[in-house]
C-alpha positions in Angstrom: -9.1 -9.2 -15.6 -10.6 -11.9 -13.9 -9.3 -13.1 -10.8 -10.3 -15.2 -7.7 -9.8 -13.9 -4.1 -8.9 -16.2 -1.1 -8.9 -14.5 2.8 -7.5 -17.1 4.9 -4.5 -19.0 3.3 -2.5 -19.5 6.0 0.1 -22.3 4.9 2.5 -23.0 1.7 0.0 -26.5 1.8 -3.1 -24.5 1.4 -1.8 -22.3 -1.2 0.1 -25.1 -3.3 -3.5 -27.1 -3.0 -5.1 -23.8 -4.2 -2.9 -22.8 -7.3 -2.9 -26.7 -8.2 -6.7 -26.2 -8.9 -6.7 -22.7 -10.7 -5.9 -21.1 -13.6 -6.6 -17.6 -12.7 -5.0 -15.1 -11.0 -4.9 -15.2 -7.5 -5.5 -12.7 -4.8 -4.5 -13.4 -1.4 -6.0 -11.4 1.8 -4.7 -11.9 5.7 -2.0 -14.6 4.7 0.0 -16.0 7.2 4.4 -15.7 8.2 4.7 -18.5 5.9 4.2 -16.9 2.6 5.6 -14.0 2.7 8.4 -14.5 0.3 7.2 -12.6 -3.2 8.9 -15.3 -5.6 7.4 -17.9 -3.7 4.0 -16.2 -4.4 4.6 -15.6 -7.9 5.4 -18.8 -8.8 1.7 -20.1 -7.2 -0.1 -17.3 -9.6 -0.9 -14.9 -6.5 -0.4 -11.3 -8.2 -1.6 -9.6 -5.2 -1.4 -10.6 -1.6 -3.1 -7.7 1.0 -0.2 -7.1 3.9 -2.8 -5.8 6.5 -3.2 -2.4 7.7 -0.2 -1.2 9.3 0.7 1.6 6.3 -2.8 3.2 7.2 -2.0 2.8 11.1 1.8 4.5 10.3 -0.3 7.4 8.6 -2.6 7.9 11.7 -0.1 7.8 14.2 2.2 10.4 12.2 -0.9 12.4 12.1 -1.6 12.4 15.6 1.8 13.0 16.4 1.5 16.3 14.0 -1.5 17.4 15.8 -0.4 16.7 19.1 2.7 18.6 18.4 0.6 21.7 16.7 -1.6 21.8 19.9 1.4 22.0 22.5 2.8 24.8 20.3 5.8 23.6 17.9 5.6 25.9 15.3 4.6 24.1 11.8 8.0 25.3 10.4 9.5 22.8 13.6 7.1 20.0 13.0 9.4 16.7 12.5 9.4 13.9 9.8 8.0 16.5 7.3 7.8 14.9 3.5 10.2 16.6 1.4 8.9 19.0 -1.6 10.2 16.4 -4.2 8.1 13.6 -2.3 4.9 15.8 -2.3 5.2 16.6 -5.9 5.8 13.2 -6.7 2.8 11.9 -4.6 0.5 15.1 -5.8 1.2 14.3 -9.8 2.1 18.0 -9.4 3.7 17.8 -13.2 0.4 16.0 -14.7 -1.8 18.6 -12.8 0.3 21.4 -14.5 0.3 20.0 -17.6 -3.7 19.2 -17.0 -4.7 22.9 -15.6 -2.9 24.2 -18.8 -4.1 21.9 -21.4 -7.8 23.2 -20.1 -7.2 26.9 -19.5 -5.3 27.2 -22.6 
């Protein structure tokens, strides 16, 4: 699919200015407060708009918070916020890599 990326639209003016003059799919990367509403978006032709980084920084302080908990001695079975089985299979594709491991073995 062909699509054309923006980093920088900050305003609803810049991004109704934008869409005015293109047909393609948009992409949107570091947009501002003012256009975080996804209908809004939509109707402009943005299909995806980047939120920043904060998931990945979430992940890292969770991990460091695992260590650091590991290292003063909680014991693993202790540990807090732990994902649940059902999450980890879901997140693993634990059915596809059953159904993968025996559609190769036999």
């Amino acid at each position: 699919m062909d699509a054309l990326f923006f980093l920088g639209v900050r305003t609803r003016a810049q991004l109704d200015a934008l869409s005015e003059g293109c047909k393609l799919p948009i992409v949107l990367g570091g947009v501002g407060a003012d256009l975080n509403e996804r209908d809004y978006l939509g109707t402009q032709g943005v299909r995806i708009s980047l939120q920043g980084h904060q998931p990945f920084m979430a992940a890292v302080a969770a991990v460091r918070e695992t260590m650091k908990a590991l290292r003063e001695g909680t014991p693993p079975a202790k540990l807090a916020n732990l994902a649940s089985a059902q999450l980890m299979q879901q997140v693993s594709r634990d059915a596809d890599y059953t159904r993968w491991s025996a559609e190769f073995l036999g």
